[in-house]
Phi, psi and omega in degrees: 000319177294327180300291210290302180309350195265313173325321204271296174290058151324188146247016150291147176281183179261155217239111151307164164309329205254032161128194189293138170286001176227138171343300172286322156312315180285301178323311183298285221326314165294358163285275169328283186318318161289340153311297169296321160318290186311340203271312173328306198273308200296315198287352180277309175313291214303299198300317173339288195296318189242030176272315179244027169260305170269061165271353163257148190270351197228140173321283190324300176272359140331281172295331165301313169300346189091007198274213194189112182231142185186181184263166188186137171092175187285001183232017152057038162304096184305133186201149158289101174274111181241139160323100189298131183306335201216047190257153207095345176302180171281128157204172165257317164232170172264034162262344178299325207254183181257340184257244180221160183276123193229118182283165182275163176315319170251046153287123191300168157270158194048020146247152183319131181218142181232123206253180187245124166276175230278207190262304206246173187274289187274123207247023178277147198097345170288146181229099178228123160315122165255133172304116193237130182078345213104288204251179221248155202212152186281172184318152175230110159269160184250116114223000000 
């Protein structure tokens, strides 16, 4: 009987079916979740920006691809600017394009547009209004 009463007081609180017994037990959860969240979504941006701007690993198969190598972004990465396939085309969103939907310069933000894709690949180092939808979103820099 003292083991099973020792169980109950422990020094963990006790636990509901719907969460943590204190506020403050919810708020970390929400918190830890939210870290990780953000931490999760920054490192998926970060694999995004260089997964198909630096696939070539050398100056040499860079520029052979037709790429531009060179440092870039605010941490100076030597990385590969490779020519976007389909750049200049008509878009609306950046799922039309293989890089991003790039509004014209002189497009208000949040008005309706129909934007270009950009030229390059890799957008670190950029400040570009982007087409999201249709409509022109405010400047974004990548770095």
């Amino acid at each position: 009987m003292s083991e099973s009463r020792h169980r109950m007081t422990g020094r963990y609180p006790a636990r509901s079916a719907h969460g943590p017994a204190t506020p403050a037990g919810a708020l970390a959860i929400c918190r830890s979740r939210l870290t990780r969240a953000a931490a999760g979504f920054i490192l998926f941006l970060f694999a995004a920006a260089c997964s198909t701007a630096g696939a070539q690993g050398t100056r040499a198969e860079c520029e052979a691809a037709g790429g531009k190598w060179g440092r870039f972004g605010l941490r100076q990465q030597e990385l590969c600017d490779l020519p976007a396939p389909d750049a200049g085309k008509a878009c609306t969103d950046s799922k039309d394009c293989a890089s991003a939907c790039i509004a014209p310069d002189t497009a208000p933000v949040a008005s309706r547009a129909e934007g270009k894709c950009y030229g390059r690949m890799l957008l670190l180092g950029t400040c570009l209004k982007q087409v999201r939808g249709g409509v022109v979103a405010p400047p974004l820099c990548a770095d």
